[in-house]
C-alpha positions, 0 to 999 in steps of 0.5 A: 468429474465432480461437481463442487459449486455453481453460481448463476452470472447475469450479464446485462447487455452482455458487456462483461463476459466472457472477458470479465471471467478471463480478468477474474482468473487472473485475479485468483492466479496472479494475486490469490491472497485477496481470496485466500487469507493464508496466502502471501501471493504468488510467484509466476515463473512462466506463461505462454502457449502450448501444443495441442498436439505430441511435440511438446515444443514451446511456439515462438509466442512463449513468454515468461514472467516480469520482475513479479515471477523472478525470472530476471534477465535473458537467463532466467527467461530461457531456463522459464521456458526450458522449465515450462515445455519440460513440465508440460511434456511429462504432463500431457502423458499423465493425464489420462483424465475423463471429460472436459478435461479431455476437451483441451483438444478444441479449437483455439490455442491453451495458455500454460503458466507455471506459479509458486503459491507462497503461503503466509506466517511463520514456520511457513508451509512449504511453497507449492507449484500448479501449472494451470492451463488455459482453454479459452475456446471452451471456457475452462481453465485447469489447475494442477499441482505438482509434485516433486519426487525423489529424481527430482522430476514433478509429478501432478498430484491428481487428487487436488485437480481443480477446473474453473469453468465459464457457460453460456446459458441463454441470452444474459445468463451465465454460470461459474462452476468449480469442479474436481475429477476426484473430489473423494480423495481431495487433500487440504492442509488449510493453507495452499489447498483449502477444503473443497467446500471453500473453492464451491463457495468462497472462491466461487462467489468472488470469482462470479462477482469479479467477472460482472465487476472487474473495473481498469485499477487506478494502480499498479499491481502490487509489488510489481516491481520486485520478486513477490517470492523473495519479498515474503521470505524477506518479510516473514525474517524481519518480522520475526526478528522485530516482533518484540517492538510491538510489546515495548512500544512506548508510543500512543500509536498503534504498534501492530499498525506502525511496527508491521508496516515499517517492517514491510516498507523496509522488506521493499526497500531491501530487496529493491536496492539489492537488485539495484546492486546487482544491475550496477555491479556494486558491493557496498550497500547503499546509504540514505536519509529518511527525510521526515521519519516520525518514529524512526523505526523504518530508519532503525531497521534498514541501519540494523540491515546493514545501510547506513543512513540517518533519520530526521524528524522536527521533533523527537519521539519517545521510542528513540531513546530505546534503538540504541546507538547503531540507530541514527536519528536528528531532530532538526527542521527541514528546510527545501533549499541549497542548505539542506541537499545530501551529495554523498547520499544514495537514496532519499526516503519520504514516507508518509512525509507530508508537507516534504512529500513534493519537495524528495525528487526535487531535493534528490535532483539538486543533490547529486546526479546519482541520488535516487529517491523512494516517496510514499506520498498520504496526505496531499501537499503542493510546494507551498501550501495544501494541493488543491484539486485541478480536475474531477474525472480522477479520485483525489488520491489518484490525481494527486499521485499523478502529481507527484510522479509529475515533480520527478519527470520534471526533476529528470527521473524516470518515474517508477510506480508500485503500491507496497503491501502495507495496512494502509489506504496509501500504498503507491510510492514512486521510484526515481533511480536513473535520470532522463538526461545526461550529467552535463545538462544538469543546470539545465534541468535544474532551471527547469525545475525551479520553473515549475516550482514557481508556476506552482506558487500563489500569493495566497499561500505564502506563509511559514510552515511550522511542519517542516519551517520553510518560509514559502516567501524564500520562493515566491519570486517576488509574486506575494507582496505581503508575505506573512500578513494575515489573510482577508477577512472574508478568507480567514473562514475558508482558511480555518474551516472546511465545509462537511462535503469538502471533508468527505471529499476527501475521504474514499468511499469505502470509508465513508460507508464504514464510518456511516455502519460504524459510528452513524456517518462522518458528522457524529464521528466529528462530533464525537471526537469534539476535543480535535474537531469543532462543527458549527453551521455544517463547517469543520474547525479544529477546535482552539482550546485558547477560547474555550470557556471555563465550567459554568458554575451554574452548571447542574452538579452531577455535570460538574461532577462528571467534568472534574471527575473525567479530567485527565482520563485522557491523552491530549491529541494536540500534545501527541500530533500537533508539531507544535503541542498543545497550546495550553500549559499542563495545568490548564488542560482538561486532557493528559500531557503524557502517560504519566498524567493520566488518571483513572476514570471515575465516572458515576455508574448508576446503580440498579437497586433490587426492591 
């Protein structure tokens, strides 16, 4: 047996460990792509206990994958544990290996599960299968990798034999090895298995550090709730197939960012309605409306895929005239109401949808009885205004989840909740597919929901919304009686600004130390972005380019200089983001309305003169 790493574990209190160690294995088994890079994930097909002894039979607490491994249904569950006893038969007689992996013989029961490592990029290597075995009692746990031969048998490939190991040293110290009975004929091919120096070192190190750190996630796993197999092949075509959007893309956003992204929100959605058809029975492919769909990529995609549905957007963007005729897409307001319900619509999509993000369930709700909905919610709205914070036990962004899965319970849905793999910090979206309630009480339920909307409302908050032009006052119920009207004085601040710690309050943690490496904290960041945001008395404005003053003439002449000559040098963000533009006509913006106004930089570089 030899050794590859160890690494020292300290456990004060001795809280964590030895669960914490269980936790972190099941990291590296259930998503090794956190570790290993070159990975997409991996499929479990099966888990359960096995026999200590020669039988070889599966004992009644066997248990197979979710919908993450594939397994499906009854019939897959059967063939998982058909599979896994056979495997582990034709295992135990070769492994005629020296200690510990002789040790499995121990008091307390082994734990088998049966994975596919599915490796990332395109051509793709091959998909490799491991049984790994568990030995709780004496803290190891064993990976093997089969093989298949020509009868179609599998075989362990003994070479590439790797344990994990847990000791207990004295009081609060600990230690995690990596170790490999035939470390001299290890094989790597750098993608399903990495060089021995990278299991002793960079596994080794996130695995120590797992087990003293493992915290209960806010979330749910990623892609719980669809095959992680056939959503990296899925993934892989479709992002072969839309690449060259990236080298055309006509925007000002970042098309490695948007492009993939939609690519992997489409791959989700595909594959979701494709098991929704085979649990109803259907044949046709289900049709849906992308409420809000910015660039209309996603909406360009899933009509290529064959889904019919359409995209509607307050304005239009740039990159709709190049998809084509097949592409459907409308700019139009959205107005929540009786107006703007889709009977005839299968799926309502919200992603990143903002000031519509809590309006989707209630909209599928009211228009018909079998619409579903698929809602990735960003930033954080309420029915009538900006969602303000109820409680601080959570993160913002956990609470405001908890909120908008709320809105489909109370709309009738059973809420489902994954997060998606997408370059995001918001990656949880909600599913509403079947309803709680049977169709004839839906007059019920719709009274309901109009309860809730109004128990949301405040007088404060009545105001037109430019976002999606719906007038808060349609709803309030008579509660605001001067809608419209401009808020008190000794509000307008509150209204207009936010304080420094009310903006990092918003932000995660982790970015707000990013940005403090990166850019020296959040306040120079702001400042430096000084044509979007305005900081004065530690409060943050959006700045208004109406009141701003002209160039000083008594300005020094090199500033002046540099001012002219740095106009237009830039895009204007408020032309690009704002619905509504840039409240400066062309001409008197310092900033680029577009491309085509763009001008080169000029600025004064000082020379170095050599005397």
């Amino acid at each position: 047996m030899g050794p590859v790493g160890t690494a020292a574990v300290r456990d004060p209190g001795g809280a964590a460990l030895p669960r914490g160690f269980w936790a972190a294995v099941r990291v590296w088994l259930e998503k090794p792509q956190v570790a290993n890079r070159r990975l997409s994930g991996a499929a479990v097909q099966a888990e359960g206990t096995v026999p200590l002894g020669e039988s070889g039979e599966i004992p009644p607490s066997f248990a197979t994958a979710g919908a993450g491994g594939g397994g499906g249904g009854q019939e897959g569950r059967a063939a998982g544990a058909a599979e896994l006893g056979r495997l582990w038969r034709e295992v135990q007689g070769q492994l005629p290996l020296p200690p510990p992996l002789t040790g499995w013989g121990g008091p307390g029961e082994l734990r088998a599960v049966l994975r596919t490592l599915l490796p990332r990029g395109r051509p793709a290597a091959p998909p490799a299968r491991e049984l790994v075995v568990q030995d709780v009692y004496n803290g190891t746990v064993t990976f093997l990798p089969l093989e298949e031969n020509s009868e179609g048998k599998y075989q362990v490939k003994k070479c590439n034999i790797y344990q994990i190991q847990l000791k207990h040293i004295k009081d609060e110290e600990w230690s995690v090895s990596v170790v490999a009975p035939f470390p001299e004929d290890w094989f790597s091919d750098g993608i399903v298995y990495p060089k021995l120096a990278w299991l002793g070192n960079e596994l080794l190190s996130k695995l120590a550090k797992w087990s003293v750190e493992q915290k209960p996630s806010e979330f749910k796993s990623t892609l719980s709730l669809i095959s992680v197999a056939k959503y990296s092949k899925v993934y892989q075509d479709l992002k072969e197939k839309y690449k060259e959007m990236v080298k055309v893309w006509p925007e000002v956003t970042d098309p490695e960012k948007f492009v993939y992204e939609d690519v992997a929100i489409a791959t989700y959605l595909l594959i979701l309605w494709e098991e929704e058809r085979k649990e109803k029975g259907l044949t046709k492919k289900q049709s849906f409306v992308d409420l809000g769909c910015g660039n209309g990529l996603l909406v360009h995609i899933l009509n290529n895929e064959g889904h019919s549905g359409r995209g509607i957007d307050v304005r239009r963007r740039k990159i709709w005239d190049m998809y084509g005729p097949k592409t459907h897409l409308e700019e139009a307001t959205i107005i929540p109401g009786d107006s703007h319900l889709f009977p005839d619509t299968d799926w309502l999509i919200g992603n990143h949808s903002d000031e519509l993000t809590p309006w989707i369930p209630v909209i599928a709700a009211r228009s018909s009885y079998s619409c579903c909905y698929f809602v990735l919610p960003c930033c954080f709205f309420d029915f009538h205004g900006k969602y303000s914070r109820r409680q601080s036990k959570k993160t913002q962004y956990r609470e405001y989840l908890d909120f908008v899965a709320q809105i489909g319970f109370v709309c009738g849905f059973r809420v489902e909740e994954d997060c998606l793999r997408i370059p995001s910090t918001k990656r949880v979206s909600f599913i509403g597919k079947s309803r709680t309630y049977p169709a004839a009480e839906h007059a019920l339920v719709d009274k309901q929901i109009t309860e809730f909307i109004n128990s949301r409302q405040t007088c404060a908050v009545a105001m037109w919304d430019r976002r999606v032009g719906f007038n808060h006052e349609d709803d309030c119920g008579g509660l605001c009686k001067e809608a419209g009207s401009e808020p008190p004085e000794d509000e307008t601040e509150t209204a207009e600004s936010l304080s420094l710690r009310e903006v990092a309050e918003h932000l995660d943690k982790e970015i707000l130390k990013k940005l403090k490496s990166e850019y020296g904290g959040l306040q120079t960041l702001l400042k430096n972005n000084h044509q979007v945001f305005e900081v004065l008395n530690g409060r943050v404005h959006i700045r208004d380019w109406r009141k701003e003053k002209p160039p000083s003439k008594t300005k020094p002449e090199v500033k002046r200089r540099l001012s002219a000559e740095a106009f237009k040098t830039r895009l204007c963000w408020f032309f690009i983001h704002h619905p509504d533009g840039c409240s400066l006509p062309s001409e008197a913006c310092p900033y680029a309305h577009g491309t085509e106004e763009l001008r080169k930089s000029q600025m004064i570089k000082k020379k170095k003169h050599i005397q």
